[in-house]
C-alpha positions in Angstrom: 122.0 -68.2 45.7 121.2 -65.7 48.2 118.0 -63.8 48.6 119.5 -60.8 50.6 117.6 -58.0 50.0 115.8 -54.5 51.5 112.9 -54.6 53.1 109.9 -54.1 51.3 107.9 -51.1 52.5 104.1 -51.4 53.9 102.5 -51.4 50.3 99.6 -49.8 51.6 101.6 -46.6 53.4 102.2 -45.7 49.3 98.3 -45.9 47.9 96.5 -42.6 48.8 95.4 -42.3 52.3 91.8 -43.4 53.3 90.3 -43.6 56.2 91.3 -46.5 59.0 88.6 -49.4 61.0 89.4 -52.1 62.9 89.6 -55.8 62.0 90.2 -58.7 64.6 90.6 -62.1 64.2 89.9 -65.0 66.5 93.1 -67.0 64.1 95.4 -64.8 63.7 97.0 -61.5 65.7 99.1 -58.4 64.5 102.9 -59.1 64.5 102.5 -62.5 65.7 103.5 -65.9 63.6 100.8 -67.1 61.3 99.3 -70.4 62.7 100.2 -73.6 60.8 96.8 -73.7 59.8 97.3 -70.2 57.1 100.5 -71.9 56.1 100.0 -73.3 52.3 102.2 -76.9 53.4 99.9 -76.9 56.7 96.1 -76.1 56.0 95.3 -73.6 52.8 92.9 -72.4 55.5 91.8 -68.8 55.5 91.6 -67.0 59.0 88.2 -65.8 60.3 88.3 -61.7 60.0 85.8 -59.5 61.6 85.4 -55.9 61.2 83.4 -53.0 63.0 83.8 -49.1 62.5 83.3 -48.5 58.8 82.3 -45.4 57.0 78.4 -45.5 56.7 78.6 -45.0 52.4 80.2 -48.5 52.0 78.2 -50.5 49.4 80.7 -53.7 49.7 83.7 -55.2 51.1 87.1 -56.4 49.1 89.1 -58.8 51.0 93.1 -59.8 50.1 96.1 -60.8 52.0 99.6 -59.8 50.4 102.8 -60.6 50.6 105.6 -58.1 50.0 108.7 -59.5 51.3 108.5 -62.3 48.8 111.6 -62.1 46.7 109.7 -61.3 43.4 109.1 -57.3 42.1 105.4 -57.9 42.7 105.0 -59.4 46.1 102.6 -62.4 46.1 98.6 -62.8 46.4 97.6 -64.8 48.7 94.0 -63.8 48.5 91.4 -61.7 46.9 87.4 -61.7 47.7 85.3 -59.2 45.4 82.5 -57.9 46.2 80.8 -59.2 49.6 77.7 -58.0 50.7 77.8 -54.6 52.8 75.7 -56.4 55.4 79.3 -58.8 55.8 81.0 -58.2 59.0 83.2 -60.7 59.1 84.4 -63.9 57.4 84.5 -67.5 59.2 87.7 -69.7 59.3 88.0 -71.3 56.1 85.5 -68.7 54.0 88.4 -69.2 51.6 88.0 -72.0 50.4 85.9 -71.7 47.3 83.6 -69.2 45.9 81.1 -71.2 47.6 82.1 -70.1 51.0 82.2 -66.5 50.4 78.3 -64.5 51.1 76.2 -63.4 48.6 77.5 -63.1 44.5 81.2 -62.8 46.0 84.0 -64.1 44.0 87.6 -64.6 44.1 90.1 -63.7 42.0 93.3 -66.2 41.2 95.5 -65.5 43.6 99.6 -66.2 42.8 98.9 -69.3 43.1 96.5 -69.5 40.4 93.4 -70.3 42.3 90.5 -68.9 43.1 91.1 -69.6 46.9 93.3 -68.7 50.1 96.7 -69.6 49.7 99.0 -69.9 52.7 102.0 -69.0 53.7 104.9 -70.2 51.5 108.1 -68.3 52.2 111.3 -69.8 51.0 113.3 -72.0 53.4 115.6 -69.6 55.3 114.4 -66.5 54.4 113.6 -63.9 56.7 109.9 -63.7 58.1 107.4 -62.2 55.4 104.2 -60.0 56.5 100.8 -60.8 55.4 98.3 -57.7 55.4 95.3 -59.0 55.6 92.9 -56.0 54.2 89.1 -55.5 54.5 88.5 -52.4 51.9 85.2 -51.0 52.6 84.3 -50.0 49.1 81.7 -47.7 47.8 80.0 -49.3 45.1 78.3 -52.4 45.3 80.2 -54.5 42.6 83.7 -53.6 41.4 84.0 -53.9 37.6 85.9 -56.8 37.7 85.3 -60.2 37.0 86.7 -63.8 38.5 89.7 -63.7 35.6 90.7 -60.2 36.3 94.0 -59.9 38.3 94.9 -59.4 41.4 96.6 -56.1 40.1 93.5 -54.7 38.5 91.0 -55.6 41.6 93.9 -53.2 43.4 93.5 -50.6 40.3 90.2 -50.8 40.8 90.4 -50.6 44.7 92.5 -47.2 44.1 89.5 -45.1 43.3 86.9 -46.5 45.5 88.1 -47.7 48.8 86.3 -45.5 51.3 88.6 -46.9 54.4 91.0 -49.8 54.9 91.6 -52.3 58.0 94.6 -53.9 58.1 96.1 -57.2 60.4 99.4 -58.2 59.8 101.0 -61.3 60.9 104.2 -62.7 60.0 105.9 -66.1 59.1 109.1 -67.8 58.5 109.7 -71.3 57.4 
């Protein structure tokens, strides 16, 4: 079977525009192959993100990494962090792990993987390298109205009408 198909495009170049800040990371870098360590066979472990630069009125933060080049209609999840404190400016290496890692009442949502976690990279075998956007949403309320079961899919409804500004990091990977 062969998984030849288009590219996907940028998901995020097709929500309404929002304003931009920056996000760096001390694990991972922009166009660059994903360490072994955000790869799901290789380490489960979430990179450490910091941001600087948002909009003033942001309440909270929603964190997510997604996958569109996986060969599905949806993409793939590999992470989603509700609700972190405004004060949050960044995330350490491995704040994925568990709701218990994440600052303040944040929570995670099941990812595709059905956990409430960071899930690694997990292209198929010879397929062409995916692109993981790793997002920081600055949001303007302080709690989304969404809840640990809601989905991925809903967090990003929700996300539609109250991200103030988006920062975006995409590395890439291949297996």
């Amino acid at each position: 079977m062969s998984l030849e198909r288009p590219v996907a495009p940028d998901p995020y170049s097709l929500l309404p525009a929002t304003a931009a800040f920056a996000v760096t990371s001390e694990d991972v870098r922009d166009g660059e192959t994903l360490p072994q360590a955000q790869v799901n066979a290789a380490g489960d472990t979430s990179p450490e993100l910091s941001w600087t630069g948002f909009p003033a009125a942001t309440r909270s933060f929603v964190v997510t990494c997604f996958d569109p080049d996986a060969p599905t209609p949806s993409g793939f999840w590999h992470w989603v962090a509700v609700n972190l404190p405004a004060s949050t400016t960044s995330l350490d290496t491995g704040a994925g792990a568990s709701d218990d890692t994440l600052p303040g009442d944040a929570f995670h949502v099941r990812n595709d993987y059905g956990t409430r976690s960071f899930g690694g990279a997990a292209p198929p075998p010879g397929d062409r390298a995916h692109r993981y956007f790793f997002v920081v949403h600055a949001v303007d309320v302080a709690e989304l109205d969404v809840t640990p079961d809601s989905s991925p899919a809903a967090v990003s409804f929700n996300l539609a009408f109250h991200t103030l500004a988006r920062a975006i990091i995409t590395p890439t990977y291949a297996s």
